[in-house]
N, C-alpha and C positions, 0 to 999 in steps of 0.2 A: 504494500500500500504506500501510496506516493502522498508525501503531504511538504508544505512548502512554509520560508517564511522569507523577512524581509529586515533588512537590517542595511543600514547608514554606512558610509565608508567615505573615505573625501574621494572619490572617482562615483559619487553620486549612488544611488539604492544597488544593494546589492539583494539578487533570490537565492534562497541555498535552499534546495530542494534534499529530501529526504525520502529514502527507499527503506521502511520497516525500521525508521529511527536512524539511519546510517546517512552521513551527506553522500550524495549521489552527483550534487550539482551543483554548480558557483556560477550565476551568469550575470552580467552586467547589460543594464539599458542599450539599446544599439548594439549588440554581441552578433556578429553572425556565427550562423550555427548555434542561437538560442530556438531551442525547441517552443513551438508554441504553448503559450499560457497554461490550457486548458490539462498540459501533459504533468503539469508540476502537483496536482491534486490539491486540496482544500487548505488554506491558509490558516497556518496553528504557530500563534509566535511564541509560543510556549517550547518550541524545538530549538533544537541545536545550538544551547545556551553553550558548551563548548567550544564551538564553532564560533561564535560570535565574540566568544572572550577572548581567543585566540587571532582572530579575525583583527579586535581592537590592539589588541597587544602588539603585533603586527605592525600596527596602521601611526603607532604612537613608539615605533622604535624598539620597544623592548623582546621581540620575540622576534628571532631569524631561522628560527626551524618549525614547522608545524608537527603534531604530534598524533594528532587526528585517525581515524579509523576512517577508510573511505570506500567505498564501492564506487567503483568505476567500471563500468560497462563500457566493453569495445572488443575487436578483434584482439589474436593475443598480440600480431606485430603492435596493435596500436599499445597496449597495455603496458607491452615492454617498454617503447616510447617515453611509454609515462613515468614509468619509474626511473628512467634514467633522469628526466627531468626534474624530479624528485632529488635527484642528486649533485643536481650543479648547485653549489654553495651560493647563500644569500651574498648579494654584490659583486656577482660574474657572471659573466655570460660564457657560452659553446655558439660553436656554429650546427648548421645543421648538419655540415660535413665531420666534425668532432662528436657528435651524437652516433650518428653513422658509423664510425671507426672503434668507438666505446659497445656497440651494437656485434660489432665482428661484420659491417657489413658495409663497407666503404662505398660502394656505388649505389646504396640507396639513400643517398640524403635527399631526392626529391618524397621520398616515402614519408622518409620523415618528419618531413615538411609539412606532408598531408596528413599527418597522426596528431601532430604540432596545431595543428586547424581545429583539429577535432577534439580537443581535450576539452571533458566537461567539467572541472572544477579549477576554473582561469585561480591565477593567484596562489591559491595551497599548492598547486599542481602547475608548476610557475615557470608557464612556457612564453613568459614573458622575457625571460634571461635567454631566448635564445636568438643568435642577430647571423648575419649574412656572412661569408668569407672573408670579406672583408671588413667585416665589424659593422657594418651599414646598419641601419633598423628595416627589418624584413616585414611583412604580413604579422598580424596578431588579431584575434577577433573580436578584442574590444578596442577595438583601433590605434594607430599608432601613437597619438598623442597622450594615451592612457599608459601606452609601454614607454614613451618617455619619461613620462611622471614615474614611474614603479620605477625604472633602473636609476633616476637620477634620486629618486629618494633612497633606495638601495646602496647607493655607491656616498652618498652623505652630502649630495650636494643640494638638496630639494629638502626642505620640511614640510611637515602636515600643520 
C-alpha cells in the first residue's frame, strides 16, 4: 500500500512516497520522471518522520550520509546504479564514465546515464553528484539549476 506525504526543503515541496511504510520515493515539483499524483496513494503526514529529520538535517548541514531503509524499484542494472551512487561521498562528484568503470563495465556509461534518469529517491539516492567527463553539469530531473544549488551547497560554497 502506497501512501504519500509532503514536507519543505529550500528546493521548494518535496513528496516522499511510501510502499508499506518504506520510502519508495523523493520527487520534487517539475521532476521529470515524476510518476503521476494519483500513483503516490492517500496523503498521511504522519509518515516518514525519519525521513524528514534526516531530510532537515541534510538541508541544514549537519548530516552527509543518509541512513534510511529504502525500496527502490527498478531493473537490477538500474539498482546497481543506485547503489553505486549511494557511494560517491557527500561533496564529489563521478562521471558517468567512473560509474561505469566502478560497475566493471566501461562502455556502458550511456546506461548509466539512463538509470541516472530514472532514480526514484533524487537527493538520499544522490544522482545529483554525478557530472559529464569533463566535469560539465549533465541532465538531472529536477533540473539543473537544482543540481547546482545541491553540489554548491555540498562543496560549502552555497548556504540554506
Amino acid at each position: 500500500m502506497r501512501r504519500h506525504t509532503v514536507t519543505d526543503s529550500p528546493y521548494g515541496p518535496l513528496t516522499l512516497v511510501a510502499e508499506d511504510g518504506t520510502l519508495c520515493g523523493l520527487y520534487m515539483t517539475d521532476q521529470r520522471h515524476r510518476p503521476p499524483q494519483e500513483t503516490f496513494g492517500d496523503r498521511d503526514d504522519s509518515l516518514l518522520g525519519e525521513a524528514k529529520d534526516q531530510l532537515n538535517a541534510y538541508f541544514t548541514g549537519e548530516l552527509k550520509e543518509f541512513t534510511l531503509e529504502l525500496h527502490l524499484r527498478g531493473t537490477p542494472f538500474q539498482r546497481t546504479v543506485w547503489d553505486q551512487l549511494r557511494r560517491i561521498p557527500y561533496g564529489e562528484t563521478r562521471s558517468y564514465g567512473e560509474l561505469a568503470d566502478a560497475l566493471g563495465s566501461p562502455g556502458a556509461s550511456r546506461a548509466v546515464g539512463l538509470a541516472n534518469g530514472k532514480n526514484p529517491i533524487g537527493i538520499i539516492v544522490p544522482c545529483h553528484r554525478v557530472v559529464g567527463a569533463d566535469g560539465s553539469l549533465t541532465g538531472y530531473g529536477g533540473g539543473l539549476p537544482r543540481k547546482r544549488r545541491l553540489l554548491d551547497f555540498e562543496r560549502g560554497s552555497a548556504l540554506f
